[in-house]
C-alpha positions in Angstrom: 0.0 0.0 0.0 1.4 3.0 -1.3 1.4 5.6 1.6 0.9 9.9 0.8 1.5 12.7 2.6 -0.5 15.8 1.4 0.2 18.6 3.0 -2.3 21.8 3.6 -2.1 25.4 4.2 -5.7 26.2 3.3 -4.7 27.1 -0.7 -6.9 26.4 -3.2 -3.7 24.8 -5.2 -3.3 22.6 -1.6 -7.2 21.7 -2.2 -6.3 20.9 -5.7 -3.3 18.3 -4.2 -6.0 17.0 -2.4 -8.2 16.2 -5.0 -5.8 14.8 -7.5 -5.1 12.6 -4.5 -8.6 11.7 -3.8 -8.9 10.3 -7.5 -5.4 8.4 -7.0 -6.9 6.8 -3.7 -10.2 5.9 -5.5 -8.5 3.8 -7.8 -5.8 3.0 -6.0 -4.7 1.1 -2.4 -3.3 4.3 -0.9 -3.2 5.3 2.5 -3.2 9.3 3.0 -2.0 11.7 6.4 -3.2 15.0 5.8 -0.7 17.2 7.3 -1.3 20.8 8.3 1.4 23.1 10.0 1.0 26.3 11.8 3.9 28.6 12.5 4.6 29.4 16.1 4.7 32.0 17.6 7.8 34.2 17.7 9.2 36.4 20.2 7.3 37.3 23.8 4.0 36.1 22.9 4.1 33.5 25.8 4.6 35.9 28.1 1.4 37.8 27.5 -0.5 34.7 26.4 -1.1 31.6 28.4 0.4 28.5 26.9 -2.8 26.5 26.9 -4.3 29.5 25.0 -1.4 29.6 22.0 -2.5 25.4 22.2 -6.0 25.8 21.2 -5.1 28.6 18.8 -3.0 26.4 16.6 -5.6 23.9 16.7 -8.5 25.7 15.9 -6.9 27.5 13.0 -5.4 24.0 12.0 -8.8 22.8 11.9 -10.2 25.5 10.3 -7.4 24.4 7.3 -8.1 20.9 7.1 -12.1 20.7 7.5 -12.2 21.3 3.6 -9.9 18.6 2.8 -10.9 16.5 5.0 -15.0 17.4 2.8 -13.2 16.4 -0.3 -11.7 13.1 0.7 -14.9 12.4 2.9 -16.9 12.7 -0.2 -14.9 10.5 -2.0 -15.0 8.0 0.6 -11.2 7.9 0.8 -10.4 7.1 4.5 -7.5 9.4 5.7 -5.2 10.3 9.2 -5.3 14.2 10.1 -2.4 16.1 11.7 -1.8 18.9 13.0 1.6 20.5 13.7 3.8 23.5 15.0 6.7 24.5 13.4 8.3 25.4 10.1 6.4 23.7 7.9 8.8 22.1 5.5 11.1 20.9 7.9 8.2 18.9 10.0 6.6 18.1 6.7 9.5 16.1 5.8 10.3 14.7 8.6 6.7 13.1 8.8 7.0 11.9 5.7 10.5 10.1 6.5 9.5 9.2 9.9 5.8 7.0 8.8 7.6 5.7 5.9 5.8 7.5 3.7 6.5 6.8 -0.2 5.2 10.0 -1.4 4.5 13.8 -0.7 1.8 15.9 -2.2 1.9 19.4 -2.3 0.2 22.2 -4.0 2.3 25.1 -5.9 2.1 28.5 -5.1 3.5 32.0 -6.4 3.7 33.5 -3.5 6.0 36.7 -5.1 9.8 37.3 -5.4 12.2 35.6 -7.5 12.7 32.6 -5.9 9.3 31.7 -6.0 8.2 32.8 -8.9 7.1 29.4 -10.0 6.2 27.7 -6.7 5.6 28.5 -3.0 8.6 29.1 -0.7 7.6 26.3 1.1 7.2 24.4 -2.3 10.6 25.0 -3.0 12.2 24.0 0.5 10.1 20.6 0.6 11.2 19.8 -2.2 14.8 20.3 -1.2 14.3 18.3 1.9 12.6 15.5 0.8 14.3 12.1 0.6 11.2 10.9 -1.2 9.4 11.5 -4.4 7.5 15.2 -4.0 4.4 16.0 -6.4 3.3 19.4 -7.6 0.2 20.2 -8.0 -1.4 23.3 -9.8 
């Protein structure tokens, strides 16, 4: 069983990876982690805001990222494993994908402005860099 990580930022390209995957799954024995990653917080946050608080944050805005991926692949019936994370995103994306064995990840591309990613997202890019397995774009 071929095993996918598609990872979300709330995109429409990351909703595209997601439905690109949801046909791969129908057809195929595939077994899919969403993966969404919020950035932390930086600086003296914690000291103004309690750490429970900055918790619940990160998962309610994660949430708020994955409930329309998680619609597409529920409507395709394609069964799937949600997480959420803290941290830079390509790093932890990666290192999910190394650490479940995963054979595959699928991302959406983004222009997110400048030079270097003029083509695809930042985070595109660095995944891509990272990864020690096979990364998909998709538009």
């Amino acid at each position: 069983m071929q095993k996918i990580v598609v990872a979300v930022d709330g995109s429409e390209c990351a909703l595209n990876a997601v439905r690109h995957v949801a046909r791969l799954a129908t057809d195929n024995a595939v077994e899919v982690h969403l993966v969404n990653v919020q950035h932390p917080f930086h600086g003296s946050v914690s000291s103004f805001i309690d750490a429970g608080q900055i918790k619940q944050y990160h998962k309610e805005e994660g949430e708020k990222v994955l409930a329309p991926a998680r619609a597409i692949l529920d409507g395709a019936g394609v069964a799937y494993k949600a997480e959420l994370f803290v941290g830079e995103p390509a790093e932890t994306v990666t290192r999910f994908a190394r650490e479940q064995g995963c054979d595959e990840i699928v991302i959406g591309t983004r222009g997110l402005g400048g030079l270097s990613s003029l083509l695809i997202g930042s985070v595109a890019t660095k995944i891509i860099h990272m990864a020690t397995v096979p990364v998909l774009l998709v538009k």
